[in-house]
C-alpha positions, 0 to 999 in steps of 0.5 A: 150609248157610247159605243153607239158615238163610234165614228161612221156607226151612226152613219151606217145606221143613218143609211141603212135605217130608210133603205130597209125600211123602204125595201123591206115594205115596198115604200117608193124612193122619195119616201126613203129620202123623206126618212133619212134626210128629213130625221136629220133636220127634224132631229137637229131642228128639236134641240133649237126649242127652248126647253129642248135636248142639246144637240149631243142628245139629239143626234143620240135620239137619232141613232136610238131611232134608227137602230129600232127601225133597223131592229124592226124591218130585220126582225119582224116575219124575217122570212118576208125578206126572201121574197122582197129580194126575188121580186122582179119589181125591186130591180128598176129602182135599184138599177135606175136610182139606187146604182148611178148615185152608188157609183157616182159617189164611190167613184167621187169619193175615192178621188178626193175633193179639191181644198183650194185657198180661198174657194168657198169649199175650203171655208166649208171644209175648215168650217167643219174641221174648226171646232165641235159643231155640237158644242159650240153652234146654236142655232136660229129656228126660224131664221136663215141666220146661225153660223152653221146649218142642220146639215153641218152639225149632222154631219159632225155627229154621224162622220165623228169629225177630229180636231184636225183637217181631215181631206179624206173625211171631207171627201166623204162628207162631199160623196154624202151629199152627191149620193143623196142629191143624186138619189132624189134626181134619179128617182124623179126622173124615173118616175116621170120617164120609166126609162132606167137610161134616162136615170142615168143621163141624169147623173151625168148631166148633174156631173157635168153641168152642176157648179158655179162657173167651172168649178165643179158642184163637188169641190165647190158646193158639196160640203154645205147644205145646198145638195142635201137641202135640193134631195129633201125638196125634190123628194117632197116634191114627188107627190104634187107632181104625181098628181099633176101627172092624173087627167082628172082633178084629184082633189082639194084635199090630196092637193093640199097634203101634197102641197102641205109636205112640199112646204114643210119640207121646204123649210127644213131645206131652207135651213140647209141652204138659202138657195132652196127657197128659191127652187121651192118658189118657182115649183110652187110657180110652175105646178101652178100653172101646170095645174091651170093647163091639165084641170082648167078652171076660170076660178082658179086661174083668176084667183092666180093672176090676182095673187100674181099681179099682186106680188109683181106690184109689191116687188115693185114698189121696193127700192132697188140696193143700194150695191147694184150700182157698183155691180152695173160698173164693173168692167164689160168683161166681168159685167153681169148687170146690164140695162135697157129701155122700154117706154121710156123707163131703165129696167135691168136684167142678169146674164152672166158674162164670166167665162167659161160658164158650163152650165149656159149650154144646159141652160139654153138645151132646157129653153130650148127642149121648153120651146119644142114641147110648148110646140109639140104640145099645142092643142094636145089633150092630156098634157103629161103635167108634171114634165109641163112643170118641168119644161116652165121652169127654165122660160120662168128663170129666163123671165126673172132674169130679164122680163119688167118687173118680174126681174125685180126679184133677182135686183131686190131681193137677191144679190145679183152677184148670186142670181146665178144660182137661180138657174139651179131651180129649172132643175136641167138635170131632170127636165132635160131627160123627161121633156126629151123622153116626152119629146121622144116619138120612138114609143108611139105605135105607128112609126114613120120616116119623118119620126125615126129622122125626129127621134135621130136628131133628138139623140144627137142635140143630147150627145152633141150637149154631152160633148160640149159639157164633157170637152174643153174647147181651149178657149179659156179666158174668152168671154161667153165661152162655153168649157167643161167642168172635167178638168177642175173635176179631174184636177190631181189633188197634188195639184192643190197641195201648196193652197189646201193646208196641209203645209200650215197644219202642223204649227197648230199643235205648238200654237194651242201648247202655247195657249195652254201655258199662257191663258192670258192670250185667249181671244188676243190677236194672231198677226199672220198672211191670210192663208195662215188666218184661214187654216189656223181660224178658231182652233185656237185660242187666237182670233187672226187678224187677217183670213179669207175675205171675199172681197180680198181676192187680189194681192194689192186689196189685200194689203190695203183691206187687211193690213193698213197702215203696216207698210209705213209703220215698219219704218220706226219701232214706236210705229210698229209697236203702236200699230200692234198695240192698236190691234191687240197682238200678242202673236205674230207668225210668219211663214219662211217661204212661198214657194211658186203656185198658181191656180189652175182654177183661178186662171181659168175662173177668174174668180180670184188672182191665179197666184194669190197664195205664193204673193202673199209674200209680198205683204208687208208682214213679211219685211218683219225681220226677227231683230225688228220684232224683238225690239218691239218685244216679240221675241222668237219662241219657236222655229218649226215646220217652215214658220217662226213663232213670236210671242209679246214680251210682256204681255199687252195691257188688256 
């Protein structure tokens, strides 16, 4: 069994398990994906049971597994395999699904991923570089609530994770996910369009458009479960939206099945990442009402409207947060509550109004494509049922986003700070290729001039949104300016060295020989800036006083948020020693310098102060001289990599 913990074999077997299987006895992609992905969480959700195996276990289960299946599809009527290879069917998928998630993330994963301080790809990265997940992570079955997902410990099994930060694992861990997301998006597509070039608009779309704000999807939200959580939802989701593609009612019973892996598959997914309730609501929503348009039924459509209504009045009678006040009073520039009146009422509704939001223009694109086919379609029999779906999506967001009401549910139940992430549930990435391919007049029989000059302009609207998604407009810092993600996604990694911390990770070693000599310092306080703090986290056996806080993304906050009262203590050793004592510190470390560095990410993003990392030196940590701490009994044990090392003499009362 242990040589089958080597690093990256059980990856190799995650991978290989569900492709050959799915080749080797023609199973479709979606299926392929349910096995790899879905054996993770189901794996990783087995030893959440009382009496179930640890997660060390577990995961060994898997490989064994796994290496069955491998065993089972090479070794049973070997001769079969020739034939699979020379079928002419098998090269679609391969050319539409398996080859533009392959070389996106062959490509992603030689550049690297950006690790800036303090991105939320940073404390992902030092969340799975801090500590063993598969010892030290228990996690909530039922609940969203753990301090790390299904994803997160599967990871550290099958990438074999060392003790330290590791930016080339991390970038494969991100490179992972991209081909999966990308995979299930591919195969979704194809299977609605037919088209392998529509497959590969859609990795690009997903390239170009996916993130928050500009950051880029891979630097931003590819080390957490977000990508891997969306390819098990839109791999389950296949099947109920092949039924909805039949003219004729299938069946209560298929519905059901459909429905029932869609759920299923979404609770895991859950698991991976919150944010995928929220697409698995809104598909539920959206084949609904697909379903009412291509099989209509009075019975079902009144049993819909009634469920509707009835979910709208329970929203309604919640009370709205008590934070949406302070998101209502931001500056006009930042602002992305507003309100407005009807009948005499207050209602609020969401737009984001930071800059440089790429992913409005595929937004609009998608309402836009929505509102054709609603036109092209009107009185049209069959509807092609499954792009319905899809092309109700983005005027379904735009509704919980602005209408009476239904808006509710971005102000009640969801942060409005994080209703953007609802724009990722109209799945542009793939709506926009099957409505413009449903859209498209160039496969209809009888072609005419009027239809040729459709189809023209129908490419250039798609190339003209390539431009924009591609083409930095030089605008940045505007309000509502639409820029692309390439630059954060092509930003050198060099670039970042100064905020990725790479500077701060050789004073680990003699932090944890300290740890060693002195047991007595186990869960005492480490004194440092909080860059120091979130690279250095629990990897020792010091709990820092001060690392990244979300709401700490300026140098004023974070002097007064992290380190009260410091300032006017410096001025007598007695108050310097009481703020100490108050705090349980027993080390202090503080950097020698701060070289010049400012966020090329930041500037243009606003999402926290450009030179954050160089004016922590302004904090008042740094007016610490060596005379003052050792009068305070720190004295100075270690001067090493550009950091000093005190260490209280004698130790503090517990």
């Amino acid at each position: 069994m242990a040589a089958l913990t080597q690093p990256f074999l059980p990856l190799l077997l995650a991978i290989a398990a569900p492709l050959l299987w799915g080749w080797r006895w023609r199973r479709p992609s979606w299926q392929m994906l349910l096995l790899g992905v879905g054996s993770w969480a189901a794996i990783g959700w087995l030893s959440l049971l009382p009496a179930g195996p640890t997660l060390r276990q577990a995961y060994g289960l898997l490989v064994v597994i796994d290496l069955l299946v491998v065993a089972a599809t090479v070794g049973i009527r070997p001769r079969r395999w020739r034939q699979r290879l020379a079928d002419p069917a098998l090269g679609r998928p391969l050319l539409a699904v398996l080859a533009p998630a392959l070389v996106c993330a062959i490509a992603l994963a030689l550049r690297g991923v950006v690790l800036e301080f303090p991105s939320d790809g940073f404390v992902y990265y030092t969340t799975y570089f801090g500590s063993d997940l598969l010892d030290t992570v228990r996690l909530d079955p039922v609940r969203y609530r753990a301090p790390a997902n299904w994803f997160f410990t599967a990871a550290s099994y099958l990438f074999g994770f060392p003790d330290a930060l590791a930016p080339w694992r991390a970038s494969l861990v991100a490179a992972l996910n991209t081909f999966l997301v990308l995979t299930a998006s591919c195969q979704l597509c194809l299977r609605l369009t037919g088209r392998v070039a529509l497959a590969w608009l859609t990795a690009l779309l997903f390239l170009l458009g996916m993130g928050h704000q500009n950051f880029s999807f891979f630097h931003q939200i590819a080390l957490n479960g977000t990508l891997p959580g969306l390819a098990l939802l839109l791999a389950a989701a296949t099947p109920l939206l092949g039924l909805l593609q039949r003219p004729c009612w299938p069946g209560a019973r298929p519905l059901g099945a459909a429905t029932a892996l869609l759920l299923g598959a979404a609770y895991l997914a859950y698991h991976a990442h919150g944010v995928t309730a929220f697409l698995t609501v809104n598909l539920l929503i959206v084949a609904t009402a697909a379903s009412l348009v291509v099989w209509p039924s009075r019975r079902r459509l009144g049993v819909s409207l009634a469920l509707a209504g009835l979910v709208l009045l329970a929203l309604n009678r919640l009370p709205w947060p008590e934070r949406l006040a302070s998101f209502y009073a931001w500056p006009e520039t930042m602002r992305f509550v507003h309100d407005y009146r009807l009948l005499g009422h207050r209602f609020f509704y969401f737009w984001p109004s930071l800059p440089v939001a790429t992913w409005e223009p595929v937004f609009l694109a998608a309402l836009g494509l929505s509102l054709a086919c609603a036109v092209a379609w009107r009185g049209r029999r069959p509807v092609p049922g499954a792009v319905l779906a899809l092309a109700l999506l983005p005027p379904l967001v735009l509704l919980e986003w602005w209408a009476p009401f239904v808006s509710d549910l971005v102000f009640k139940l969801i942060e409005p700070d994080s209703a953007y992430r609802l724009v990722w549930t109209s799945l542009f990435w793939i709506s926009i290729p099957a409505m413009a391919r449903a859209l498209d007049p160039g496969g209809r029989r009888h072609r005419s001039w009027g239809l040729s000059w459709a189809r023209g302009i129908l490419m250039v609207l798609l190339a003209g949104l390539i431009a924009v998604l591609a083409v930095p407009l030089g605008l940045q810092g505007e309000t509502n300016v639409f820029a692309s993600k390439v630059p954060h996604l092509l930003t050198p990694l060099e670039e970042v060295r100064p905020a990725d911390g790479a500077t701060i990770e050789p004073i680990l070693e003699p932090l944890q020989e300290l740890c060693e000599r002195e047991p007595r310092l186990q869960g005492r306080t480490l004194l440092s800036d909080p860059f120091v703090g979130a690279v250095l986290g629990m990897r020792q056996c010091l709990v820092p006083l001060a690392a990244r806080d979300i709401t700490r993304l300026a140098a004023p906050t974070v002097e007064t948020g992290q380190y009260p009262g410091l300032r006017s203590a410096l001025a007598s050793p007695a108050a310097l020693r009481a703020w100490l004592d108050g705090r349980r510190v027993d080390v202090v470390l503080l950097r020698d310098a701060y070289p010049p560095y400012e966020s090329r990410i930041a500037r243009a993003s606003n999402h926290w102060q450009p030179d954050l990392v160089s004016r922590y030196g302004d904090l008042s940590i740094n007016r610490l001289s060596t005379a003052q701490l050792a009068r305070v009994g720190f004295p100075l044990v270690r001067h090493a990599h550009g950091m000093r090392l005190y260490l209280r003499t004698p130790p503090a009362p517990r």
